[in-house]
PDB file with one MODEL, atoms N, CA, C and O in Angstrom:
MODEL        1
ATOM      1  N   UNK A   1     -77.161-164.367 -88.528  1.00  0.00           N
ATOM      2  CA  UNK A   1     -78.418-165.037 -88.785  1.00  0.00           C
ATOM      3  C   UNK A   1     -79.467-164.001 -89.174  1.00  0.00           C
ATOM      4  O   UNK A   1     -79.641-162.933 -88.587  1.00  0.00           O
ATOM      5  N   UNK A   2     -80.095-164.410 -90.155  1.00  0.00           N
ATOM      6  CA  UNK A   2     -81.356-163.217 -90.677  1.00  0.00           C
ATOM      7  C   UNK A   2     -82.726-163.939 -89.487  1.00  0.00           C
ATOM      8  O   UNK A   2     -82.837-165.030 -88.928  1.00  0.00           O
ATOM      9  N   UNK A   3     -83.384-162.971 -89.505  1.00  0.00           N
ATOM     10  CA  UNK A   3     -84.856-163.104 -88.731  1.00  0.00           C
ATOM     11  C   UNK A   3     -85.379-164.619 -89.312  1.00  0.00           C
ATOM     12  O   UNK A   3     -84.906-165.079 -90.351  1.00  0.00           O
ATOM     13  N   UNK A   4     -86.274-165.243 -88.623  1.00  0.00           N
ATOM     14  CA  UNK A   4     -87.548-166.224 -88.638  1.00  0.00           C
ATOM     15  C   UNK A   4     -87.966-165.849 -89.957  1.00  0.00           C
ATOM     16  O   UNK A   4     -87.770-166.637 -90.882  1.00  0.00           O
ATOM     17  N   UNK A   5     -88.590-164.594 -90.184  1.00  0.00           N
ATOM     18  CA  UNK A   5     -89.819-164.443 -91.054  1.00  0.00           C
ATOM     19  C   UNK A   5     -89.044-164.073 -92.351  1.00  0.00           C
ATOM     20  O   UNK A   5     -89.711-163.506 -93.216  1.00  0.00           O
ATOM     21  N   UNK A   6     -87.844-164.294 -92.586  1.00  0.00           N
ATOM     22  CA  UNK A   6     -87.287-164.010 -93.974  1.00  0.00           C
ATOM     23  C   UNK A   6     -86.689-165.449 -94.264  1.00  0.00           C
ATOM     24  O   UNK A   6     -86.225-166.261 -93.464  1.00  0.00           O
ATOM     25  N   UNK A   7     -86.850-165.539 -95.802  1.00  0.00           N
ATOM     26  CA  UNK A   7     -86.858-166.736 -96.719  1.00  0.00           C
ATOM     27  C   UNK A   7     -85.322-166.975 -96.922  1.00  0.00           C
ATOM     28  O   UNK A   7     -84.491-166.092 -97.134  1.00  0.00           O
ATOM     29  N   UNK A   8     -85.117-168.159 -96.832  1.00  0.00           N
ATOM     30  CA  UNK A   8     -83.144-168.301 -96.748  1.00  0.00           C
ATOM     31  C   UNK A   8     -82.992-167.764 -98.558  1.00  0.00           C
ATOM     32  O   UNK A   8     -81.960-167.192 -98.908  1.00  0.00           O
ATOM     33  N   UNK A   9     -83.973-167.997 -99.435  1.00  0.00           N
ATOM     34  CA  UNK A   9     -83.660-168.023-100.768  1.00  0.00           C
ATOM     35  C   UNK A   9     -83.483-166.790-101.034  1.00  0.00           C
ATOM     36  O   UNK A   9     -82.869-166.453-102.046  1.00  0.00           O
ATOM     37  N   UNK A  10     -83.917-166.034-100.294  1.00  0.00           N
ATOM     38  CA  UNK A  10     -84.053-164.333-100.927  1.00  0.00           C
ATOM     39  C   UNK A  10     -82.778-163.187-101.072  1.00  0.00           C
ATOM     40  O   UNK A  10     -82.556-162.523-100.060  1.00  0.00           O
ATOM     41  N   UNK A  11     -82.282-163.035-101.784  1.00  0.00           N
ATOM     42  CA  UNK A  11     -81.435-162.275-102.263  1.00  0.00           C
ATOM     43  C   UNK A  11     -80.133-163.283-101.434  1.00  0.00           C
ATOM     44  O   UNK A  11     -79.684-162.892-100.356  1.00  0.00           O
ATOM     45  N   UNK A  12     -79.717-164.349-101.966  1.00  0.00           N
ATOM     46  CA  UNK A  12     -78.708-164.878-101.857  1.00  0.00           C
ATOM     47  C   UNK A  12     -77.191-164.794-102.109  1.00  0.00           C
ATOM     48  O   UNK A  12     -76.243-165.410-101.623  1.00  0.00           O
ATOM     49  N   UNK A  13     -77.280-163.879-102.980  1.00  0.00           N
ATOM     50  CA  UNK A  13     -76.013-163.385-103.116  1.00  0.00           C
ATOM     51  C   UNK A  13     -75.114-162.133-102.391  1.00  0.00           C
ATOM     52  O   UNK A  13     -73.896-161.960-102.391  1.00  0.00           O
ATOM     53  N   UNK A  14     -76.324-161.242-101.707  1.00  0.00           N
ATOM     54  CA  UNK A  14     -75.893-160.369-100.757  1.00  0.00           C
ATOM     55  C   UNK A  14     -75.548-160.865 -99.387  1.00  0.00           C
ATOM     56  O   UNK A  14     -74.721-160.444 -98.578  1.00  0.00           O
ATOM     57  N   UNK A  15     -76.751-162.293 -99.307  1.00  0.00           N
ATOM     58  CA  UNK A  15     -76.455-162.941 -97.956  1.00  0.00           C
ATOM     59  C   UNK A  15     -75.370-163.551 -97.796  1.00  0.00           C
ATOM     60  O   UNK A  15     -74.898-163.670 -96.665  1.00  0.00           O
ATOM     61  N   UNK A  16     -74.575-164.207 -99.207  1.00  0.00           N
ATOM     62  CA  UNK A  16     -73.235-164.780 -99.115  1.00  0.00           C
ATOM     63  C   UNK A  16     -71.901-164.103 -98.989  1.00  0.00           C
ATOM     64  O   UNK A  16     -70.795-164.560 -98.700  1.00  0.00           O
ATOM     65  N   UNK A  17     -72.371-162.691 -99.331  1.00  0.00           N
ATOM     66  CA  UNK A  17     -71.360-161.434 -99.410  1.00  0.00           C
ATOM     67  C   UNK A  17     -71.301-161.029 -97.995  1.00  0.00           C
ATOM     68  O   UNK A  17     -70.253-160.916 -97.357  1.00  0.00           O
ATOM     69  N   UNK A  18     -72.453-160.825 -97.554  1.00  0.00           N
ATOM     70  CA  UNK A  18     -72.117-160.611 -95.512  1.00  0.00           C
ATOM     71  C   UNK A  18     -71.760-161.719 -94.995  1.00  0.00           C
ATOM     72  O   UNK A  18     -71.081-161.620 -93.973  1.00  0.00           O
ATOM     73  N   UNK A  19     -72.110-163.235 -95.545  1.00  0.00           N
ATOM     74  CA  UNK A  19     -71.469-163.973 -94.807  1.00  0.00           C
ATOM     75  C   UNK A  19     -69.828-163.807 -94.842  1.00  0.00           C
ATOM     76  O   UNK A  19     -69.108-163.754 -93.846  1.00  0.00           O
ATOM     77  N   UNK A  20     -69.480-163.749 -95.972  1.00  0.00           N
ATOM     78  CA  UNK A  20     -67.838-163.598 -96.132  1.00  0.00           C
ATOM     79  C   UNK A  20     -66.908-162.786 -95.846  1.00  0.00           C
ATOM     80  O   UNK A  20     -65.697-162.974 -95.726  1.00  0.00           O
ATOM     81  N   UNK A  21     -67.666-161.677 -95.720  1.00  0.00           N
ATOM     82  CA  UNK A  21     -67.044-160.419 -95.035  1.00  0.00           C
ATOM     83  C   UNK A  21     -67.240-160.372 -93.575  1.00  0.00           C
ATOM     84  O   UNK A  21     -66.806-159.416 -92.933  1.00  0.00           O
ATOM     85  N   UNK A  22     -67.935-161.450 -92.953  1.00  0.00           N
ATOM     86  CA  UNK A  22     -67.820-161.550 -91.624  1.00  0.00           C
ATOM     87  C   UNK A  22     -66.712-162.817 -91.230  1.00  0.00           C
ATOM     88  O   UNK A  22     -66.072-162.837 -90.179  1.00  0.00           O
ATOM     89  N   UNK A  23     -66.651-163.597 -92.032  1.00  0.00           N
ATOM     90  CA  UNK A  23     -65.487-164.583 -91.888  1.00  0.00           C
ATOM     91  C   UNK A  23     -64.437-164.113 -92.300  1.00  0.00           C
ATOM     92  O   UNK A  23     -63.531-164.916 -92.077  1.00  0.00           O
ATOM     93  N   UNK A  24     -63.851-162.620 -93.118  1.00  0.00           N
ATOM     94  CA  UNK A  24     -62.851-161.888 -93.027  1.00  0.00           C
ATOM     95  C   UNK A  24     -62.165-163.015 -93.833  1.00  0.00           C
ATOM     96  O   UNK A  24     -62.733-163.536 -94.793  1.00  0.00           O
ATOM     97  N   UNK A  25     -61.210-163.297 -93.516  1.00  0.00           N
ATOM     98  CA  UNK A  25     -59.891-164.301 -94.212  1.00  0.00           C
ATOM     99  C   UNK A  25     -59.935-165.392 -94.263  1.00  0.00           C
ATOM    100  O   UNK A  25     -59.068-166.058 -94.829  1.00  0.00           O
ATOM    101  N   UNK A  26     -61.088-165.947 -93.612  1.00  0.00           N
ATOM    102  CA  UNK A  26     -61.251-167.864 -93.485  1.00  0.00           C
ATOM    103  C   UNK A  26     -61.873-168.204 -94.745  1.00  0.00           C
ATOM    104  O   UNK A  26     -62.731-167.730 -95.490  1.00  0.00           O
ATOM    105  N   UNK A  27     -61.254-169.018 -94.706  1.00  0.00           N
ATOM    106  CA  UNK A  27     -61.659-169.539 -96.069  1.00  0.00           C
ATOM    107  C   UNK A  27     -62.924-171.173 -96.259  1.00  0.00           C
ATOM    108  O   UNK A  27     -62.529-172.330 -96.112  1.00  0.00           O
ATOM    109  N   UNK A  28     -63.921-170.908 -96.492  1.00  0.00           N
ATOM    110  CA  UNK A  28     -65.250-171.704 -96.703  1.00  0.00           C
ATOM    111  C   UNK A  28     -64.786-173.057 -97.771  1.00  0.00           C
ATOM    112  O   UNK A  28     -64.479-173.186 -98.956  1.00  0.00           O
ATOM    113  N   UNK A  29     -64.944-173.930 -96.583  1.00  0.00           N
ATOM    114  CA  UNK A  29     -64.470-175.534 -97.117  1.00  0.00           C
ATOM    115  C   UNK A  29     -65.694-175.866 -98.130  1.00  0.00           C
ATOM    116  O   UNK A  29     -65.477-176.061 -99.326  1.00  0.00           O
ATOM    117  N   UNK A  30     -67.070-175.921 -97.536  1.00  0.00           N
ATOM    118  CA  UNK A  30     -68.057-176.178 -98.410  1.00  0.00           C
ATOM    119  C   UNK A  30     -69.510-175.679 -98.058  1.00  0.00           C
ATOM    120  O   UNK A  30     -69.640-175.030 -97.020  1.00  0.00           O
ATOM    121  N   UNK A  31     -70.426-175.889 -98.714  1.00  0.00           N
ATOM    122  CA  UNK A  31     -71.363-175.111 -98.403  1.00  0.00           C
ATOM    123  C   UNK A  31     -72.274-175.966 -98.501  1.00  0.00           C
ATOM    124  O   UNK A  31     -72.241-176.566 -99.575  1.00  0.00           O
ATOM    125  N   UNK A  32     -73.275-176.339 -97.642  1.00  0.00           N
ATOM    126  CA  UNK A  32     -74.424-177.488 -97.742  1.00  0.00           C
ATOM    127  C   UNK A  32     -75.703-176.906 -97.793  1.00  0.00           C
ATOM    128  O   UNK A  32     -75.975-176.292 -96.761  1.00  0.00           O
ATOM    129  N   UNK A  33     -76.538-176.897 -98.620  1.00  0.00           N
ATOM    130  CA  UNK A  33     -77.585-176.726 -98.677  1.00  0.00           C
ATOM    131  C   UNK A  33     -79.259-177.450 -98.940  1.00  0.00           C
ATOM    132  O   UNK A  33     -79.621-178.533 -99.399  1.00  0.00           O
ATOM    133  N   UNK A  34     -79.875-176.459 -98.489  1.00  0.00           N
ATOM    134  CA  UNK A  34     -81.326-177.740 -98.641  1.00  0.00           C
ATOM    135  C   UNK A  34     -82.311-177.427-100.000  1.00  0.00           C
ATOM    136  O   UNK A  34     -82.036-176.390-100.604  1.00  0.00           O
ATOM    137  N   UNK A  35     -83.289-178.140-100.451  1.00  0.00           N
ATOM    138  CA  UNK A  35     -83.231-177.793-102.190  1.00  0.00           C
ATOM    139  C   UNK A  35     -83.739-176.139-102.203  1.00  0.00           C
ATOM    140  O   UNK A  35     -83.528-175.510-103.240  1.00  0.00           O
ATOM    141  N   UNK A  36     -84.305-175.553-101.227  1.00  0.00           N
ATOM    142  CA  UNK A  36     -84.796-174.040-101.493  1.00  0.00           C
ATOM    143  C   UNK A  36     -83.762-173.413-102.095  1.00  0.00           C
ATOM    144  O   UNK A  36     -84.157-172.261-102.277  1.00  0.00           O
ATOM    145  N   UNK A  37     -82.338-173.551-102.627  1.00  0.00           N
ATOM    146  CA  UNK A  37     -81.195-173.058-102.687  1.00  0.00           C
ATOM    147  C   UNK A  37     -80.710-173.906-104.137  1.00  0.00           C
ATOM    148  O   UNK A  37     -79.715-173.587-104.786  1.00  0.00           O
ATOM    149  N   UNK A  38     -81.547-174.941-104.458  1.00  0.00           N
ATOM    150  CA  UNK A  38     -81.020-175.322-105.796  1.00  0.00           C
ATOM    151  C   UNK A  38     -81.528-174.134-107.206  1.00  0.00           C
ATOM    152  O   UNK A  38     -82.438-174.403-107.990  1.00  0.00           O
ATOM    153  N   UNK A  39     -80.999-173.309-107.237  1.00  0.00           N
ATOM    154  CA  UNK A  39     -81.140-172.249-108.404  1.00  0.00           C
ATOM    155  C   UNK A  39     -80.005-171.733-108.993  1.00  0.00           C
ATOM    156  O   UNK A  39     -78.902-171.612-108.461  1.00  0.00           O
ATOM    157  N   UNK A  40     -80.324-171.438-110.109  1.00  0.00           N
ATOM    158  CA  UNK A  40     -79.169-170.521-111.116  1.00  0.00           C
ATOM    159  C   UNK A  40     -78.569-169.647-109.919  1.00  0.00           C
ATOM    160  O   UNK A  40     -77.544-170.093-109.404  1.00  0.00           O
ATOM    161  N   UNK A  41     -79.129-168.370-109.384  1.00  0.00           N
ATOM    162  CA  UNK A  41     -78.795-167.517-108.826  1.00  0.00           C
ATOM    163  C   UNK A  41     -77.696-168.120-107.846  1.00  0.00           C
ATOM    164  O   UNK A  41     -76.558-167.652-107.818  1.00  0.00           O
ATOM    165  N   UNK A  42     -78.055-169.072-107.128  1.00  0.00           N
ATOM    166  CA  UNK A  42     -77.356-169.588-105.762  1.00  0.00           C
ATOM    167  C   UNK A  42     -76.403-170.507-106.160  1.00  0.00           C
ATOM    168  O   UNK A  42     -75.410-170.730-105.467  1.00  0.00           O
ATOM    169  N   UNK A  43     -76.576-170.960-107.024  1.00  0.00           N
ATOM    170  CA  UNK A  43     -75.271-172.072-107.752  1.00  0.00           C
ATOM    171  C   UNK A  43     -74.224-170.761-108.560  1.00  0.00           C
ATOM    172  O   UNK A  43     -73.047-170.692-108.206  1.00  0.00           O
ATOM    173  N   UNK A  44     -74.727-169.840-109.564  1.00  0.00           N
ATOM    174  CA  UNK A  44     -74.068-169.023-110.265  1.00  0.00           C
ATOM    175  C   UNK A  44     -72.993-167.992-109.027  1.00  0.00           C
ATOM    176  O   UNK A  44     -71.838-167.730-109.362  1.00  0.00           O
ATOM    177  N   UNK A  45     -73.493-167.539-107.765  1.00  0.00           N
ATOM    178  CA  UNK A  45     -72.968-167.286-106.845  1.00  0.00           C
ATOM    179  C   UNK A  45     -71.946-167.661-105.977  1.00  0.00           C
ATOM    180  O   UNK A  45     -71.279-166.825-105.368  1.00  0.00           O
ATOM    181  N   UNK A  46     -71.733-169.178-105.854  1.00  0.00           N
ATOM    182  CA  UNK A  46     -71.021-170.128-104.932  1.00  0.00           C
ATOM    183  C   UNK A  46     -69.621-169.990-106.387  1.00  0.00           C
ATOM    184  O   UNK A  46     -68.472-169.576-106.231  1.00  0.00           O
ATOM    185  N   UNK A  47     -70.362-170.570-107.896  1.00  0.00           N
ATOM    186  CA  UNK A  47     -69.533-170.600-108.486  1.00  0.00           C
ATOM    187  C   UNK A  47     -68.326-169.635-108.835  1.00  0.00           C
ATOM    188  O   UNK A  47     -67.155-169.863-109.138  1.00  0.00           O
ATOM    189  N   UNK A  48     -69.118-168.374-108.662  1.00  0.00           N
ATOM    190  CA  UNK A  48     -68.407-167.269-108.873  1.00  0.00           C
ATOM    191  C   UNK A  48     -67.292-167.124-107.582  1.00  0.00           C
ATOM    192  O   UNK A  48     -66.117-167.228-107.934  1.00  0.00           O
ATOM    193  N   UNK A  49     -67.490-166.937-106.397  1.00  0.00           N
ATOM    194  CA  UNK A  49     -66.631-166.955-105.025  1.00  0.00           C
ATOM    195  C   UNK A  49     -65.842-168.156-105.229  1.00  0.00           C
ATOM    196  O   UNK A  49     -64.828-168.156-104.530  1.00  0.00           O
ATOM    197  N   UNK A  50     -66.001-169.295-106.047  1.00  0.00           N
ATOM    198  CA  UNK A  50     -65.351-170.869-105.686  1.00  0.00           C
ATOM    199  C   UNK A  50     -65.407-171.268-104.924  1.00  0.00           C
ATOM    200  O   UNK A  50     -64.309-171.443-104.396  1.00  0.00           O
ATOM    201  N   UNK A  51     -66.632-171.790-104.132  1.00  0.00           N
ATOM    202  CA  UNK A  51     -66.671-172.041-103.462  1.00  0.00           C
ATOM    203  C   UNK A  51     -67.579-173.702-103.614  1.00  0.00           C
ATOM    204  O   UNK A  51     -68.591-173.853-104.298  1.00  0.00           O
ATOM    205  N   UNK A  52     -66.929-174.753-102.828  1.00  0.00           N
ATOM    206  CA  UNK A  52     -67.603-176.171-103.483  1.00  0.00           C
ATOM    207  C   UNK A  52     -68.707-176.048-102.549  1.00  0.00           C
ATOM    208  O   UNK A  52     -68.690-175.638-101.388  1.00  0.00           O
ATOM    209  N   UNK A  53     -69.894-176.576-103.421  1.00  0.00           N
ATOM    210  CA  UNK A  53     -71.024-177.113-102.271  1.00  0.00           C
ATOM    211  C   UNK A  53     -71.951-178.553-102.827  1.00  0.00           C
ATOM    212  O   UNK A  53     -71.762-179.255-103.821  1.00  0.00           O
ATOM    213  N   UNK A  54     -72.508-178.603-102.252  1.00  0.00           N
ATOM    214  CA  UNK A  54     -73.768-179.707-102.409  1.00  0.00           C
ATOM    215  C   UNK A  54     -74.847-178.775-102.031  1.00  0.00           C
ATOM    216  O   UNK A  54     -74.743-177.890-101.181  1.00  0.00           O
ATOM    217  N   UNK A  55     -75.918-179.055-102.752  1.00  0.00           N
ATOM    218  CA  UNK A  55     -77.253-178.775-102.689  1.00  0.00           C
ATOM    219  C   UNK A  55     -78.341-179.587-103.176  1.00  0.00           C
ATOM    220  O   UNK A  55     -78.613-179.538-104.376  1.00  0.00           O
ATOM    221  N   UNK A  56     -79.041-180.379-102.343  1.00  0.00           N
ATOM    222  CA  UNK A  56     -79.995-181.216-102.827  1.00  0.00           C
ATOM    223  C   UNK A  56     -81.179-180.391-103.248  1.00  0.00           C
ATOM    224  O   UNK A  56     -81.590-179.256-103.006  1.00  0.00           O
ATOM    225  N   UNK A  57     -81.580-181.459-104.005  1.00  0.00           N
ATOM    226  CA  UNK A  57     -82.694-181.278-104.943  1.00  0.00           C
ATOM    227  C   UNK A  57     -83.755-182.378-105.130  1.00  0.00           C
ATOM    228  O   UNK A  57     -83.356-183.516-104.885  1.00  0.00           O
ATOM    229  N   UNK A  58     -85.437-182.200-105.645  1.00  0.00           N
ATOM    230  CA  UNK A  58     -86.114-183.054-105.720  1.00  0.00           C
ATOM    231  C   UNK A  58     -85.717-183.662-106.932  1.00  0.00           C
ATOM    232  O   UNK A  58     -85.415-182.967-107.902  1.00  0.00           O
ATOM    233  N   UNK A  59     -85.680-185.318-106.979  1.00  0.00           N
ATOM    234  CA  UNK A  59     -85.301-185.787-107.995  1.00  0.00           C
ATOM    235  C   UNK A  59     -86.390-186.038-108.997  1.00  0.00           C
ATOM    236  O   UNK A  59     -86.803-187.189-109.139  1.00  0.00           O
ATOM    237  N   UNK A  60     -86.891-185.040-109.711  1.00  0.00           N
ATOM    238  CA  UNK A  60     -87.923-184.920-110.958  1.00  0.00           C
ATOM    239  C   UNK A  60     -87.465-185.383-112.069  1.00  0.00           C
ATOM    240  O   UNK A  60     -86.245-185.546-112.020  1.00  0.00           O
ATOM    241  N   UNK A  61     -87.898-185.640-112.969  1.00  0.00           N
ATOM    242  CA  UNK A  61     -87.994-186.076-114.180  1.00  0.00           C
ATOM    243  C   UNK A  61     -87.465-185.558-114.949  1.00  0.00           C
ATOM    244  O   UNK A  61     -87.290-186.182-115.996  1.00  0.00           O
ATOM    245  N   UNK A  62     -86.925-184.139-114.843  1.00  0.00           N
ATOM    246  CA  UNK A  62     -85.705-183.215-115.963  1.00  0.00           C
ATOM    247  C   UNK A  62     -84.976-183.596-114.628  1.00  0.00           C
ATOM    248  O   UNK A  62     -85.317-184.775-114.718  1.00  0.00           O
ATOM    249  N   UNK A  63     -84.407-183.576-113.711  1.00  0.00           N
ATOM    250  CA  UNK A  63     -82.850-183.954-113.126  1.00  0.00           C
ATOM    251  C   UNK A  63     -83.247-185.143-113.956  1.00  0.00           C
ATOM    252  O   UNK A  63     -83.016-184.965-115.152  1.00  0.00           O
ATOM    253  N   UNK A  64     -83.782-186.313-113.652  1.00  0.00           N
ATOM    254  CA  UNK A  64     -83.243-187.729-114.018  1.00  0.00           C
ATOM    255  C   UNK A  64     -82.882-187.543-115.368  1.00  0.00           C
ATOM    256  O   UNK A  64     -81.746-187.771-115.783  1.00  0.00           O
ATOM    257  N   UNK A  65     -83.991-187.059-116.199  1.00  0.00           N
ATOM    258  CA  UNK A  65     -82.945-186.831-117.611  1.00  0.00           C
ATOM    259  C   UNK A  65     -81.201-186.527-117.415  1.00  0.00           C
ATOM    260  O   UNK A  65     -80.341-187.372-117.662  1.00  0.00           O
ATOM    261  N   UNK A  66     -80.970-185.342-116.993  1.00  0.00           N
ATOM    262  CA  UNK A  66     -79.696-184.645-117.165  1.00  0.00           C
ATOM    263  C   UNK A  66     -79.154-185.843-116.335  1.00  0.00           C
ATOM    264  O   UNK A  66     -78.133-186.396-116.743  1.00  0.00           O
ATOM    265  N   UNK A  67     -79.723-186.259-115.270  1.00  0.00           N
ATOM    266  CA  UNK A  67     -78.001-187.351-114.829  1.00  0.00           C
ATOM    267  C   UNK A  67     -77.817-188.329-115.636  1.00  0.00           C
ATOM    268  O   UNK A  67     -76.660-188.729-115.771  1.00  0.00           O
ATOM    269  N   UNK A  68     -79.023-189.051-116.472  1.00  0.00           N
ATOM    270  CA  UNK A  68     -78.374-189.896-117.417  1.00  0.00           C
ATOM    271  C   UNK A  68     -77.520-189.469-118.280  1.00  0.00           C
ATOM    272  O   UNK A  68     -76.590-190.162-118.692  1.00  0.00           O
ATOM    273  N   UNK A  69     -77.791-188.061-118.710  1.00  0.00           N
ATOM    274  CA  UNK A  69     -76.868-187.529-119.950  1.00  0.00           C
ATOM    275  C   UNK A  69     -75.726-187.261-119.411  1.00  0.00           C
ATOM    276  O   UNK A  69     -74.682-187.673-119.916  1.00  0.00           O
ATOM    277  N   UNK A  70     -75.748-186.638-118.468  1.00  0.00           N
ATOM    278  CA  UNK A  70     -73.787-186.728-117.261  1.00  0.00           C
ATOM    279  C   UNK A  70     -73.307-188.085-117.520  1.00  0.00           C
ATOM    280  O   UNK A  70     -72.278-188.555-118.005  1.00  0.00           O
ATOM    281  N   UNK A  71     -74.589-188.646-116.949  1.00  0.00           N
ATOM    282  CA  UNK A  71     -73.431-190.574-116.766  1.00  0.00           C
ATOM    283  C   UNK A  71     -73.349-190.773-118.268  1.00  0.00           C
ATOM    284  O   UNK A  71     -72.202-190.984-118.661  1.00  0.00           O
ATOM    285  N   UNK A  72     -74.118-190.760-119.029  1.00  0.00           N
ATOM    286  CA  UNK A  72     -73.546-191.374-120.684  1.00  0.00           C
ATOM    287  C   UNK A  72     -72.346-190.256-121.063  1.00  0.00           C
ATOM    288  O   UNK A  72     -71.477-190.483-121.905  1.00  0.00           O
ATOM    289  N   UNK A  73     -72.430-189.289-120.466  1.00  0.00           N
ATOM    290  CA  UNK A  73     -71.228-188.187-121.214  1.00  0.00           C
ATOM    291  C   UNK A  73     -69.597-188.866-120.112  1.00  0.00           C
ATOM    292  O   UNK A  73     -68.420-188.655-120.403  1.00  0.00           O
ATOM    293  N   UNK A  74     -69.948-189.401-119.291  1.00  0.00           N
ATOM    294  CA  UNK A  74     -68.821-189.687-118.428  1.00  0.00           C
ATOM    295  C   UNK A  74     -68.574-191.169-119.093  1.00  0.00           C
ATOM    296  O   UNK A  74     -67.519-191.585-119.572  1.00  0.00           O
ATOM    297  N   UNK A  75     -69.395-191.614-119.027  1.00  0.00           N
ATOM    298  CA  UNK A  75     -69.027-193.588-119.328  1.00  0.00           C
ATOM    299  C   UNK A  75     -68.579-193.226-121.178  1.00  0.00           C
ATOM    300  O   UNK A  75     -67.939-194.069-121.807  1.00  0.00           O
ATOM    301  N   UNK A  76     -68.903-192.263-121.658  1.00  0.00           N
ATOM    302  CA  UNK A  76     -67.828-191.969-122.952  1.00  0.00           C
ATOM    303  C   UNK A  76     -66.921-192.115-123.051  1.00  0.00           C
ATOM    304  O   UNK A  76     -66.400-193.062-123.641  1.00  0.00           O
ATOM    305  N   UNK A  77     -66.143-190.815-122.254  1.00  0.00           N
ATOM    306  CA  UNK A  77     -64.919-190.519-121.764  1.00  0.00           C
ATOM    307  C   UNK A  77     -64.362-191.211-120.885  1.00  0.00           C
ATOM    308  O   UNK A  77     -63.374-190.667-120.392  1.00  0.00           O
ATOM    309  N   UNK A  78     -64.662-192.387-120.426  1.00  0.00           N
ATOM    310  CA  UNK A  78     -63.989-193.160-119.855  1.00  0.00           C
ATOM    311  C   UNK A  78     -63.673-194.528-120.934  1.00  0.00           C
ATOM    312  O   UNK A  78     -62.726-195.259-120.643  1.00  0.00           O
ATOM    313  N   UNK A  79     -64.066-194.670-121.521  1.00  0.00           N
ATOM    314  CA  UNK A  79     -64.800-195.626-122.618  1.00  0.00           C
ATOM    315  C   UNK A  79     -63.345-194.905-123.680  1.00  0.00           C
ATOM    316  O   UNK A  79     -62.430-195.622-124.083  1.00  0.00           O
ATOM    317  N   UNK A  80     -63.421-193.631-123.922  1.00  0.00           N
ATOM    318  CA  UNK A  80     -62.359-193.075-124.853  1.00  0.00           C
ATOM    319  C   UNK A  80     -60.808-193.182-124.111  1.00  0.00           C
ATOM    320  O   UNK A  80     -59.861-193.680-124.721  1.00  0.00           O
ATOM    321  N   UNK A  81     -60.711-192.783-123.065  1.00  0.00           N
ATOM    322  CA  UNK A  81     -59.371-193.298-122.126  1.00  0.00           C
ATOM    323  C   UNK A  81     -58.851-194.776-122.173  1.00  0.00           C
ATOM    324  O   UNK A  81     -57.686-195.137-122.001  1.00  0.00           O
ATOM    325  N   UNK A  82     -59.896-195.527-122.428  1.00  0.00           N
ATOM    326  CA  UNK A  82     -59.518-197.024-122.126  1.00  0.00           C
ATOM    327  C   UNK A  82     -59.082-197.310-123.619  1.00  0.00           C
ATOM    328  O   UNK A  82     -58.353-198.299-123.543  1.00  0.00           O
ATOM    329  N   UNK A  83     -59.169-196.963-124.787  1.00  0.00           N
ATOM    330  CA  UNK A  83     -59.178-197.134-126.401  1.00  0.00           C
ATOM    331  C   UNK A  83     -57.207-196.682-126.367  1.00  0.00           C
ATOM    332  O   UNK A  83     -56.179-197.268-126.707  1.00  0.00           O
ATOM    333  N   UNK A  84     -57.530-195.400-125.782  1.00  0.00           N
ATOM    334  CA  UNK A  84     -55.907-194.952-125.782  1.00  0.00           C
ATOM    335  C   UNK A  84     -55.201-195.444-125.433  1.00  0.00           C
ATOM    336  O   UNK A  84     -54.052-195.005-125.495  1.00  0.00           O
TER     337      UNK A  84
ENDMDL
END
């Protein structure tokens, strides 16, 4: 555990590197996080180790864009499966 007075967001990728080297060989089912942690850095990090997580986020007005464009890019490709 880091101190009270330090920010969970701050240098996240070193903090995930001591976490893992203290869990030695176990292997990290998932990783839950709260939105201070929705960033490039902290997503580009998890991705890199493979490691699955969830991380919420405020639902603003660029997320709602991008999930419509996920769901129209998915209801495509499902839409193209069903043709075949």
């Amino acid at each position: 555990m880091r101190p009270g007075n330090t920010s969970a967001c701050n240098n996240f990728p070193v903090f995930l590197q001591d976490t893992l080297n203290k869990l030695e060989e176990k292997k990290v089912g998932l990783v839950r996080a709260d939105s201070c942690f929705c960033n490039k850095q902290v997503i580009e990090s998890l991705q890199k180790q493979k490691i699955h997580y969830i991380i919420a986020a405020r639902l603003t007005s660029t997320v709602k864009i991008c999930l419509l464009r996920l769901f129209a890019v998915v209801a495509e490709a499902v839409q193209r499966r069903k043709i075949e």
